[in-house]
matplotlib code that plots the C-alpha trace (Angstrom):
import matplotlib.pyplot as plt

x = [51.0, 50.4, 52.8, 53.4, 54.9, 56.9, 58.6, 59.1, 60.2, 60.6, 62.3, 65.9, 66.3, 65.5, 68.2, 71.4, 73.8, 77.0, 75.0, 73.9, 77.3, 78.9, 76.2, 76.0, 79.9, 80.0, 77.6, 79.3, 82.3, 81.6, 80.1, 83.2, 84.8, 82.4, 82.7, 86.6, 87.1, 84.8, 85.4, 88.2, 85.8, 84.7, 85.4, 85.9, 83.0, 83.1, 81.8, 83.4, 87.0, 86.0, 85.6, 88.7, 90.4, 88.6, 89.0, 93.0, 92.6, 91.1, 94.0, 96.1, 94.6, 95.0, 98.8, 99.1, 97.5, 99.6, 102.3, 101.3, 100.8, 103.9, 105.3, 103.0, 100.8, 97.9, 95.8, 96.8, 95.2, 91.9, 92.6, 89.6, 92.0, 93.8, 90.4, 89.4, 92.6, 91.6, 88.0, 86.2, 87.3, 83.5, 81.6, 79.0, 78.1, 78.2, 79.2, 82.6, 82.5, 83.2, 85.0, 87.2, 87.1, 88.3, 91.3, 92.3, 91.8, 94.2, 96.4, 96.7, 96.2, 97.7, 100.5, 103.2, 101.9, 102.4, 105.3, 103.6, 100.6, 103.4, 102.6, 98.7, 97.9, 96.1, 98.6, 101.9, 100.9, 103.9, 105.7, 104.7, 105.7, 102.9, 100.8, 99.6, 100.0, 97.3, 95.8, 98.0, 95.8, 95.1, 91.4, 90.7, 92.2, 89.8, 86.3, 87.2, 85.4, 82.2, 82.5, 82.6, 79.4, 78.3, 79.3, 77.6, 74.7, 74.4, 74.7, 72.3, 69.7, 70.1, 69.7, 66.2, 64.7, 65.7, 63.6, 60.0, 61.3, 63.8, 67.6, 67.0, 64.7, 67.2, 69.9, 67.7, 66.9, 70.9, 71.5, 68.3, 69.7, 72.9, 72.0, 70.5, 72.3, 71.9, 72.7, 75.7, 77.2, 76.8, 78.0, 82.1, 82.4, 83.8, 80.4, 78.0, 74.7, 75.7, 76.8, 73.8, 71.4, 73.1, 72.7, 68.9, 69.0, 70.8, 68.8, 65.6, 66.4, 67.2, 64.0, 62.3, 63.7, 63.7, 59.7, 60.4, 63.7, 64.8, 68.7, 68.1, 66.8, 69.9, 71.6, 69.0, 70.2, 74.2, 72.9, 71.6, 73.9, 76.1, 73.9, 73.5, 77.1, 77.2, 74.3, 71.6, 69.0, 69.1, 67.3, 64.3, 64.5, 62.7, 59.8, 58.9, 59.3, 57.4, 54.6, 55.1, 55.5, 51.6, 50.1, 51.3, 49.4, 46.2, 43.6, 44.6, 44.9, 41.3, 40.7, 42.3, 44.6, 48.2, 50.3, 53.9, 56.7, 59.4, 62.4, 64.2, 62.9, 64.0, 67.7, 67.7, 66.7, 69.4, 72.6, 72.2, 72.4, 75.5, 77.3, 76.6, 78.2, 81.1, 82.2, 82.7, 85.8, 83.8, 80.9, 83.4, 84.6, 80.9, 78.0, 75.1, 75.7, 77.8, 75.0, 72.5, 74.4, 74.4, 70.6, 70.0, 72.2, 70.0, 66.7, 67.9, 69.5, 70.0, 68.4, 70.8, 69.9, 68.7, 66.4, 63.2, 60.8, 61.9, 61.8, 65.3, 64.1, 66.1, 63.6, 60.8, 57.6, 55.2, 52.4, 50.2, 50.6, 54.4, 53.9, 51.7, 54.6, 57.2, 55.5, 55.5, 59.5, 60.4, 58.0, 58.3, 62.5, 61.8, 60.3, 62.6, 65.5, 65.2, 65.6, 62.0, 62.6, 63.1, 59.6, 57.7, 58.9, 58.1, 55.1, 54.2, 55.7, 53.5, 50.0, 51.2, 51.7, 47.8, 46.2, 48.1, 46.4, 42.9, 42.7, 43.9, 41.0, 38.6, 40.1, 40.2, 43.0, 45.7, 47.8, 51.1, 53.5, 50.7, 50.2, 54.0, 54.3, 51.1, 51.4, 55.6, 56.0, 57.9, 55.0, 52.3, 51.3, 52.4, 50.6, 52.5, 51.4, 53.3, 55.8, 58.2, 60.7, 58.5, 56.3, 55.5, 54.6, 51.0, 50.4, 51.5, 54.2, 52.6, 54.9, 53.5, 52.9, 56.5, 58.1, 55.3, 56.6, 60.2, 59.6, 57.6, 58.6, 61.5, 60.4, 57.1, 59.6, 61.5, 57.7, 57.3, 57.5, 59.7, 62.6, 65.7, 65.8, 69.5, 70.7, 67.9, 67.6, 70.3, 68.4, 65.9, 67.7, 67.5, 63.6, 65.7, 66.8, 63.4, 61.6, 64.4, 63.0, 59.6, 60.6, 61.8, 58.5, 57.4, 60.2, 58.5, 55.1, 56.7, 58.8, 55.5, 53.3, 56.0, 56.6, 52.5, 52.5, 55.2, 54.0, 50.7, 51.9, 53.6, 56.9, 58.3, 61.8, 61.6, 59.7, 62.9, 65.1, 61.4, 63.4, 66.9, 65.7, 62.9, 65.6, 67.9, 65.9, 64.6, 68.2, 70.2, 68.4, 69.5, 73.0, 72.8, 71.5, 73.6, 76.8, 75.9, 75.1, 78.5, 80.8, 77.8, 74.7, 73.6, 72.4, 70.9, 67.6, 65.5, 63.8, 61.0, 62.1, 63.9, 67.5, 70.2, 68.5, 65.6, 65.9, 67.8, 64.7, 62.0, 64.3, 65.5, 68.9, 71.8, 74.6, 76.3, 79.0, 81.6, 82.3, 82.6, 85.3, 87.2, 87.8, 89.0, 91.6, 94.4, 93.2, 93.0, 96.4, 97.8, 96.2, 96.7, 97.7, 101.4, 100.1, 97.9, 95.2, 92.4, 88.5, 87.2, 83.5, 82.0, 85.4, 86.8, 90.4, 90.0, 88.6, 92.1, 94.0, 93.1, 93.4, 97.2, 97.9, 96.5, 99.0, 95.5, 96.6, 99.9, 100.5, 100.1, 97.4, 96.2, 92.7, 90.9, 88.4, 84.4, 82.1, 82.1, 85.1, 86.9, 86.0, 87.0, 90.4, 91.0, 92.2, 91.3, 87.8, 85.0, 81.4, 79.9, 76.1, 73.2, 70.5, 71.3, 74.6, 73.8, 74.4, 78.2, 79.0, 77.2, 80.2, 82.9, 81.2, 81.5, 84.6, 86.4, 85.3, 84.0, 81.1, 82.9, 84.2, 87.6, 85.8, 82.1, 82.1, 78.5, 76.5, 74.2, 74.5, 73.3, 76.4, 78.2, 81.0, 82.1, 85.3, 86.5, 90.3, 90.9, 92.0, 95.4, 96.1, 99.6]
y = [187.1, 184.5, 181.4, 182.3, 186.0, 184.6, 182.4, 184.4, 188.0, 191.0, 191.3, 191.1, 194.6, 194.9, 192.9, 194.4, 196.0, 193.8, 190.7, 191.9, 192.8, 189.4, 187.2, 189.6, 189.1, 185.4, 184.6, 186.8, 184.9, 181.9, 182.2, 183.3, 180.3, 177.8, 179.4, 179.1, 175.7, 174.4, 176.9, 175.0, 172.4, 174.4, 174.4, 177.5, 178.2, 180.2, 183.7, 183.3, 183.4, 186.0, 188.5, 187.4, 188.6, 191.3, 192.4, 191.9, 194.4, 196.6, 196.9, 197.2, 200.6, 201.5, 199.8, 202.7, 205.6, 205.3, 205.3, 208.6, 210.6, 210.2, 210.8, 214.2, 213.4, 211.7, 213.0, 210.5, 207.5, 209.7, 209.8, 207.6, 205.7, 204.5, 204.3, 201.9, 200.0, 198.9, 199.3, 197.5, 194.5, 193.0, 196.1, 197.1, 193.7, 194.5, 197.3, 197.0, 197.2, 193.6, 193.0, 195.7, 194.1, 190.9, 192.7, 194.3, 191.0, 189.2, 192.0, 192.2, 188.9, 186.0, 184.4, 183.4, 182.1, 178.7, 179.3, 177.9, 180.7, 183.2, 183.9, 184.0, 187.4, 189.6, 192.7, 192.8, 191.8, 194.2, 193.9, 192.0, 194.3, 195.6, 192.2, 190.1, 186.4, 184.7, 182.4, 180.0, 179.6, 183.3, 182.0, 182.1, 186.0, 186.5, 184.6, 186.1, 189.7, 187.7, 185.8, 188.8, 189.7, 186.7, 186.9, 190.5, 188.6, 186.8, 189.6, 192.1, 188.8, 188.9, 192.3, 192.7, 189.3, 191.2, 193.8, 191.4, 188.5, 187.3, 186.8, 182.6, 182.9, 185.8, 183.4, 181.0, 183.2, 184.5, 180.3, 179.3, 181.9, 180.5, 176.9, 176.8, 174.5, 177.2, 180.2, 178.3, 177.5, 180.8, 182.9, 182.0, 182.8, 185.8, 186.5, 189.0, 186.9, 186.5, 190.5, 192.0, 189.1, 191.2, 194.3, 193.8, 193.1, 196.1, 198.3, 196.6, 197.7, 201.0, 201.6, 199.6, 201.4, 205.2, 204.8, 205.9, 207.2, 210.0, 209.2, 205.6, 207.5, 208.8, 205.5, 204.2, 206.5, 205.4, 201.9, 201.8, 203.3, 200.3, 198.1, 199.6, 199.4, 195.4, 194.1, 195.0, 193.1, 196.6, 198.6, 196.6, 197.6, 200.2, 199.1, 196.2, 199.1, 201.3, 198.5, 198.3, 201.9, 202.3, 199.5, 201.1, 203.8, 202.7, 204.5, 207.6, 206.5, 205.3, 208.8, 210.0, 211.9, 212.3, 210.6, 212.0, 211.1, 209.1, 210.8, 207.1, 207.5, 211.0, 210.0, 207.2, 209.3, 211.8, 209.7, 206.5, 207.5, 209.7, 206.9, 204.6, 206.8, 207.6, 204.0, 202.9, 204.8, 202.9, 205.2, 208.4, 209.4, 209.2, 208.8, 209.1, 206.4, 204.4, 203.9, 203.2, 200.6, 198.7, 199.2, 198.0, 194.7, 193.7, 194.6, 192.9, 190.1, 186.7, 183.4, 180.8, 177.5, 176.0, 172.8, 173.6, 170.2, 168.6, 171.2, 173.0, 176.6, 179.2, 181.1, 182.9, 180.3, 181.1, 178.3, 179.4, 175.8, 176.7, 180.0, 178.8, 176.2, 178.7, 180.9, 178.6, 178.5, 180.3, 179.1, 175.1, 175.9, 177.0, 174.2, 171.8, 173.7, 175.6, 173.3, 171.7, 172.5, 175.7, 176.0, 174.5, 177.2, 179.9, 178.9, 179.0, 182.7, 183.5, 181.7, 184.3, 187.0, 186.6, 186.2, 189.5, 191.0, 189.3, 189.9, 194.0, 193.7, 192.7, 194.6, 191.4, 190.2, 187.8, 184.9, 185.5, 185.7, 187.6, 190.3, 190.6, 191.6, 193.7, 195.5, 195.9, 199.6, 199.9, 198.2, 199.8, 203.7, 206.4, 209.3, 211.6, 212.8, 211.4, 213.4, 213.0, 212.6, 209.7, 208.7, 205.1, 207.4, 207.0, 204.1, 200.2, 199.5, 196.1, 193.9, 190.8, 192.9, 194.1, 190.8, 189.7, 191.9, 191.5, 188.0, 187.5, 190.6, 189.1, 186.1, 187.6, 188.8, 185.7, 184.1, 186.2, 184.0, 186.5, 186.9, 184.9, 182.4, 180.7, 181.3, 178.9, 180.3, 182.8, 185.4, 185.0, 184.9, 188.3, 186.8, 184.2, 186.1, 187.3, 183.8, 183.1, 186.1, 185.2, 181.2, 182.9, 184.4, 180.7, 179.5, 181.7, 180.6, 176.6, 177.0, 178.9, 176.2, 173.4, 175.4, 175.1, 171.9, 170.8, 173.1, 171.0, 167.8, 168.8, 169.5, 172.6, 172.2, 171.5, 174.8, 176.9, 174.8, 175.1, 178.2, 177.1, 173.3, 173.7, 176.2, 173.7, 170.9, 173.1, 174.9, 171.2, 169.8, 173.0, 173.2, 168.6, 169.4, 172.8, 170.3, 167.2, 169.0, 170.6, 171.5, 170.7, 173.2, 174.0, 170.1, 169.7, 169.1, 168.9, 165.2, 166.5, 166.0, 163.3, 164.5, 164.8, 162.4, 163.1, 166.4, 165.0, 162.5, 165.4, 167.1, 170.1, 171.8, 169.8, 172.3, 175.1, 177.1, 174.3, 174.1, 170.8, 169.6, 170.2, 166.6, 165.0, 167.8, 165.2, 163.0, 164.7, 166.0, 161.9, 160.5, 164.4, 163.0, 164.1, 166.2, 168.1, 167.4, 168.6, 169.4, 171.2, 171.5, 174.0, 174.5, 178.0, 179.7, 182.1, 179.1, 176.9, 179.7, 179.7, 176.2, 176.5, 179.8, 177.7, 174.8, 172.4, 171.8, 171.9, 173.9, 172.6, 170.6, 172.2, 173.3, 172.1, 175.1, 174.3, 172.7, 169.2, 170.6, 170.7, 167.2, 165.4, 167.4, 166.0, 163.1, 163.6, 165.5, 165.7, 166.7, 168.3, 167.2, 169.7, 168.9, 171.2, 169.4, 165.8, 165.9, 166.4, 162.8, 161.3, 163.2, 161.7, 158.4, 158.6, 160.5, 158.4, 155.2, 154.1, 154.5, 153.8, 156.1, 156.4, 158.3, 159.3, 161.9, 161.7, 163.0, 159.9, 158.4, 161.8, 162.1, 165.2, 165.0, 162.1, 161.9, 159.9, 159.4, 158.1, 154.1, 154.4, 157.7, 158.7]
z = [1.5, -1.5, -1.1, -4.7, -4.0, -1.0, -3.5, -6.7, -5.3, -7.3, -10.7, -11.0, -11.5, -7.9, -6.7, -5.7, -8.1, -7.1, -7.6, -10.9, -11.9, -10.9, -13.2, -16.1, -16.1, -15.1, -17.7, -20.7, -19.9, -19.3, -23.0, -24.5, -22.9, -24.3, -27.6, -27.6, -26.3, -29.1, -32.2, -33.5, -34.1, -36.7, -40.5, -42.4, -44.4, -47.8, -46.4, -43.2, -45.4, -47.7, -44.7, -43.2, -46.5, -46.3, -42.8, -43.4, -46.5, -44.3, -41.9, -44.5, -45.1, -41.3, -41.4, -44.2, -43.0, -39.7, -42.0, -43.9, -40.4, -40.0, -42.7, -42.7, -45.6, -43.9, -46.8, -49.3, -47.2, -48.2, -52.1, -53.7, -55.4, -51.9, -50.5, -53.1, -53.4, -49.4, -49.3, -52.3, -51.0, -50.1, -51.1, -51.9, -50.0, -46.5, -44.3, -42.5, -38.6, -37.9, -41.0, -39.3, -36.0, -37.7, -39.3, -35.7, -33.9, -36.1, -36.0, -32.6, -31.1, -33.7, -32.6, -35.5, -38.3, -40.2, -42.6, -45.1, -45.3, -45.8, -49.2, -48.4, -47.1, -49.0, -47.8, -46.6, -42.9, -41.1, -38.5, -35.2, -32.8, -30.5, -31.0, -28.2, -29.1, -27.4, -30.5, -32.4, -34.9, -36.8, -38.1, -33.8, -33.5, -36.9, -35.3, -31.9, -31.8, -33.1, -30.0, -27.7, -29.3, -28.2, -25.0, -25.0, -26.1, -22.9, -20.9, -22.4, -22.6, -19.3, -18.1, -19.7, -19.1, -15.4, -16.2, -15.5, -14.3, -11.5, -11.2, -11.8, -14.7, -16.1, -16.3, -17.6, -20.5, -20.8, -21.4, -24.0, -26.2, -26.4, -26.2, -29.3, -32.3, -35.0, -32.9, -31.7, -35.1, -36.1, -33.0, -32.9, -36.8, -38.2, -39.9, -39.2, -38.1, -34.4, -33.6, -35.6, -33.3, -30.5, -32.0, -32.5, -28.8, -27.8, -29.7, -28.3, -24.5, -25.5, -27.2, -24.9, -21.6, -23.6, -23.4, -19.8, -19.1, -22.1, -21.6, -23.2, -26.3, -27.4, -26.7, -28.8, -31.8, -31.5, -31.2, -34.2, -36.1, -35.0, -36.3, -39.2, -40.0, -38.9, -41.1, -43.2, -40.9, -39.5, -41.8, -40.3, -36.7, -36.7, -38.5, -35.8, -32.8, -34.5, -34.9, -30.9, -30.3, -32.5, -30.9, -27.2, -28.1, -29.9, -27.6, -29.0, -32.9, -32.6, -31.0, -34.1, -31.6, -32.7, -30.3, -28.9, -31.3, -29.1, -29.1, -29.7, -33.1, -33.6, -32.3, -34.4, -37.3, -36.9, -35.4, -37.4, -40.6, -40.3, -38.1, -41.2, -44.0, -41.5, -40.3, -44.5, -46.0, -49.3, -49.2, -49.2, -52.9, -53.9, -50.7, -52.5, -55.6, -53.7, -50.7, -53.7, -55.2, -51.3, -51.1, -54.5, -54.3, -51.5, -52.5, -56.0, -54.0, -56.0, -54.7, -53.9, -53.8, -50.4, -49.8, -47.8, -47.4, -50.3, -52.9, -53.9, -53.6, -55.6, -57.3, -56.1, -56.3, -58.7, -58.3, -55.4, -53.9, -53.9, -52.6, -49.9, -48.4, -49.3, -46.4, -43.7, -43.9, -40.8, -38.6, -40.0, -39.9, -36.2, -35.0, -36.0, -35.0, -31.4, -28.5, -27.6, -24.0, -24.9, -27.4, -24.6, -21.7, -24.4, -24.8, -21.1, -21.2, -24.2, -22.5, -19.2, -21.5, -23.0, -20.4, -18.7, -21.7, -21.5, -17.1, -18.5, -20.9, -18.3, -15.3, -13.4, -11.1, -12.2, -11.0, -9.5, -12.7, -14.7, -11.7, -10.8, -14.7, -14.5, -11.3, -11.4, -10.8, -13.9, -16.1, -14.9, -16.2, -14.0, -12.7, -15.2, -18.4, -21.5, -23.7, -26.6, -23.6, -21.9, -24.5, -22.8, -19.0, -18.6, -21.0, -20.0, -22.4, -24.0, -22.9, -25.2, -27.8, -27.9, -27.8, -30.9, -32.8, -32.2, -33.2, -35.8, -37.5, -38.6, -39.3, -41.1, -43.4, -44.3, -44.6, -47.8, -50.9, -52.6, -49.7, -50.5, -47.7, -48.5, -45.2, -43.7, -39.7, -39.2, -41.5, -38.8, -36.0, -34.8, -32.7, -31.0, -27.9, -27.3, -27.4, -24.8, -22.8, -23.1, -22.3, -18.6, -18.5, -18.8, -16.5, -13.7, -14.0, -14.3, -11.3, -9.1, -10.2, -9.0, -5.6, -5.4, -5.6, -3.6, -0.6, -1.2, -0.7, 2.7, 1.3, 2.1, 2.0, -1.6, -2.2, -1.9, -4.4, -7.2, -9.4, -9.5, -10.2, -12.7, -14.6, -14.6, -15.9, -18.6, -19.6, -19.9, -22.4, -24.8, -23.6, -24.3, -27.9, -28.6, -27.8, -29.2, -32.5, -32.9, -35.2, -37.5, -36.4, -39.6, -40.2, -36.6, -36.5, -33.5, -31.8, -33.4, -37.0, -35.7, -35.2, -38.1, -39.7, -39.9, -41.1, -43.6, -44.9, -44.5, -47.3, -45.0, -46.2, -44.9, -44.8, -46.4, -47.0, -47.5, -43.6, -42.9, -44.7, -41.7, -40.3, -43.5, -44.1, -42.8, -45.0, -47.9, -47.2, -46.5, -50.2, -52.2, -56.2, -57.0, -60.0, -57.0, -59.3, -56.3, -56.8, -53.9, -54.4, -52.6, -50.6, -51.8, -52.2, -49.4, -47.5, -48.0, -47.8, -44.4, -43.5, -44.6, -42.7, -39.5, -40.1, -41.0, -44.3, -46.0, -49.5, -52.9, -52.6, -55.9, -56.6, -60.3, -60.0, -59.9, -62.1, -64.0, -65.9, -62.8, -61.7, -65.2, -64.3, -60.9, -59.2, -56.0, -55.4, -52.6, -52.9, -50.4, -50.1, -50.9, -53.0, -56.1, -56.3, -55.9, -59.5, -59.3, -57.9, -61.1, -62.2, -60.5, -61.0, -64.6, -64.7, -62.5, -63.4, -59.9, -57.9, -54.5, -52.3, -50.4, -47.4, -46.2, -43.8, -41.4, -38.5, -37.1, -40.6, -42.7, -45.3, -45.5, -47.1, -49.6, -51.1, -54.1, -55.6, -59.6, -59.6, -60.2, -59.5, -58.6]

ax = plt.figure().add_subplot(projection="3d")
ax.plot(x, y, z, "-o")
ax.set_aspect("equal")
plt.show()
């Protein structure tokens, strides 16, 4: 036996069930923990508070049809005009299954609110009876089913990097994909980017584990259909497993022989668009046009401003120079984002994932973490012919061509010069749990090689602890940055570009959103002008609405409106730094009378905030 199979084992689907159970569960929870001791941390950011309205509308419509089946006329909850009176509330933006999820959570799970936010709901927020009061603040019942999804993250991550690799490198993948800054911010918000990242995951095994067993296919279908009711990132899912699914099979294309249609794709077909038009009451009094309008406002999607390398980009680039750099967003964004650590074990997994390819190609041998992957009796082809049941049966599956297409497909799409990219990483961030699978693909072949070694220089007892201590070394870095970078993920920036700042000097976006106000709310609230002249910037109603109903920040603090009319109004104003609005604090500066301000809020000397207050102001 090779030193290097006595070390590494089987996959981790081959260990026992119980121990699989226990770390799927320890490691979704312990992620939910992480994301609840730190989410408070967190500002409020503009979207993030519109869905919270919107997810309280929501209830109200279930508060009412409850209230109707009783009463025996549940058909009135189903009149377009009730239907629209709840439902149009973020539509034809988004579909509604976590803005629901949001509205429940609060429901059900905020404790009593601040007095103050009484007057704040959007509906009459009923009685309290049947609630469980486990979060004082109701913006932590709102964020909380994004963080199960989260936590559901870690454990799906998990069970597929199980699937080629062992139990240590599966954890090891279950933690990069947390432990990355951006994913972080995104995944305790009540926002949509975190749950569809799941989703895409989800989806992924099903397909992935349907090429052999028929029952996954189904799954596959009702997964799907979820996603496609969480984000519109779905719609793209299928084209990057078909990609796979063709490339699987391109012996018989080139033999111009039809190959069997997957019955993942057929389920997926039929289940997921019928779960879509059920889950939104919206769609209802008129499917057809309704749907229409959704698809068209993203395919007709405005360009918001965000800074990419120095250039504010909110317009598709004409000039091919422009066009040229515009491309390379995703990929540049990447590498100054993810975790190094975690870049450099990916691209271990990716070299092992080649040269599986290249030794197939050749119909050589391979080296340990290349033959476990080749010659794993759920890689290789069986004796059995393939069918529309097992369409992946008597082909190998392509493991590194599934998990290239599953990450560059969505970034390949962001890479197009036309693609709104205001959203910087998480519009991307579907490809990030599969870089972590293929980085414990890398964390096998780093912890074999480090075993070698050790056994060569006479030290066996070391050999044992190789897994667990090269995963280690390679997962605290990421869960060091992830941490040191929050509450403010969306302006990390990895030692690569030279931290927060600089990011900041290579002219990458800073922030948005209008988040990270957070920290100078007290503040704000201490030196507020007695005619509550406020200017918010970027820092909207539903977003302050909120900070009241948690008790952050006390009523009447007044609110100007936007624009430089809104600053020459106020007293008391903030900017929030971006690019496209660096001309607002010439503003203040001539408005005011002063170029001085009363506060600068920072991360390792990057400004995020700055706040100014009229001389003399009451």
């Amino acid at each position: 036996m090779k030193v290097s199979d006595a070390i590494v084992g089987r996959a981790g689907r081959h260990a026992s069930r119980t121990q699989r159970w226990l770390i799927t569960i320890a490691l979704a929870l312990g992620t939910i923990t992480w994301l609840l001791c730190t989410e408070g941390a967190q500002g409020i950011g503009r979207d993030e508070a519109q869905y919270m309205r919107a997810g309280e509308h929501y209830w109200g419509w279930f508060a009412e049809l409850a209230d109707n089946f009783e009463a025996g006329h549940t058909g009135a909850s189903f009149a377009p005009a009730t239907i629209d009176r709840y439902w149009t509330d973020n539509a034809p933006d988004h579909p509604v299954i976590m803005k629901v999820l949001f509205g429940v959570s609060w429901r059900l799970f905020h404790a009593a609110e601040d007095p103050n936010g009484a007057g704040l709901h959007p509906v009459p927020p009923g009685q309290p009876k049947g609630t469980f009061p486990l979060f004082k603040r109701p913006s932590t019942a709102f964020r909380l089913p994004a963080i199960l999804f989260a936590g559901l993250l870690a454990a799906l991550v998990f069970c597929f990097a199980c699937e080629f690799v062992p139990l240590v490198a599966a954890v090891g993948a279950s933690v990069l994909t947390i432990a990355q800054p951006h994913y972080f911010f995104h995944a305790p918000i009540a926002c949509f980017d975190a749950p569809i990242t799941t989703m895409a995951v989800a989806v992924g095994y099903a397909y992935w584990r349907s090429l052999r067993n028929p029952g996954w296919a189904l799954a596959g279908g009702v997964l799907f259909g979820l996603a496609l009711g969480i984000k519109h990132n779905a719609w793209l899912m299928p084209f990057f497993l078909v990609a796979h699914y063709l490339w699987m099979r391109r012996k018989d294309i080139l033999r111009l022989r039809l190959p069997p249609v997957p019955l993942v794709f057929v389920s997926m077909l039929v289940l997921g668009p019928p779960l879509f038009f059920a889950h939104w009451p919206w769609l209802w009094p008129s499917p057809a046009q309704r749907a229409r309008t959704y698809v068209l406002r993203h395919l007709q999607h405005e360009h918001y401003n965000f800074e990419y390398l120095g250039h504010n980009w909110n317009n598709p680039p004409t000039d091919l120079d422009l066009q040229l750099l515009r491309s390379t967003f995703p990929f540049v964004s990447t590498a100054l984002t993810m975790p190094v650590t975690t870049m450099l074990v990916a691209g271990f997994g990716a070299a092992v994932l080649l040269r599986r390819r290249k030794r197939q190609t050749e119909g050589a041998g391979d080296d340990m973490a290349g033959q476990r992957l080749t010659l794993d009796p759920e890689v290789i082809p069986q004796p059995h012919e393939a069918s529309w049941l097992r369409p992946g049966q008597d082909v190998d599956r392509a493991l590194g061509g599934f998990f290239f297409f599953q990450i560059l497909g969505p970034m390949s799409v962001l890479a197009v010069p036309a693609s709104p990219i205001f959203g910087g990483v998480k519009h991307y961030m579907t490809a990030y749990p599969y870089v972590a699978i293929v980085a414990a693909i890398g964390l096998v072949w780093l912890y074999d090689r480090m075993a070698l070694i050790a056994r060569a220089r006479g030290w066996p007892r070391l050999v044992p602890l190789a897994p667990a201590g090269v995963v280690l070394v390679c997962c605290l870095p990421a869960l060091a940055e992830t941490q040191r970078s929050h509450p403010d993920g969306l302006s990390h920036y990895n030692w690569l570009a030279g931290g927060f700042a600089g990011g900041a000097s290579l002219g990458m976006n800073r922030q948005f959103w209008g988040y990270s106000v957070l920290p100078k709310l007290a503040w704000m609230a201490e030196h507020r002008p007695a005619n509550r002249n406020t200017y918010w910037h970027d820092v909207l109603g539903d977003s302050l609405n909120m900070y009241v109903r948690d008790g952050r920040l006390p009523p009447g603090m007044g609110n100007t409106g936007v624009g430089e009319e809104a600053i020459m109004r106020s007293d008391l104003g903030i900017i929030v730094h971006e690019r496209h609005m660096n001309l607002y604090e010439g503003v203040f500066w001539e408005s005011y009378g002063t170029a001085t301000p009363v506060f600068v809020r920072t991360r390792e000397g990057v400004p995020l905030v700055t706040g100014y207050r009229r001389p003399g102001a009451p």
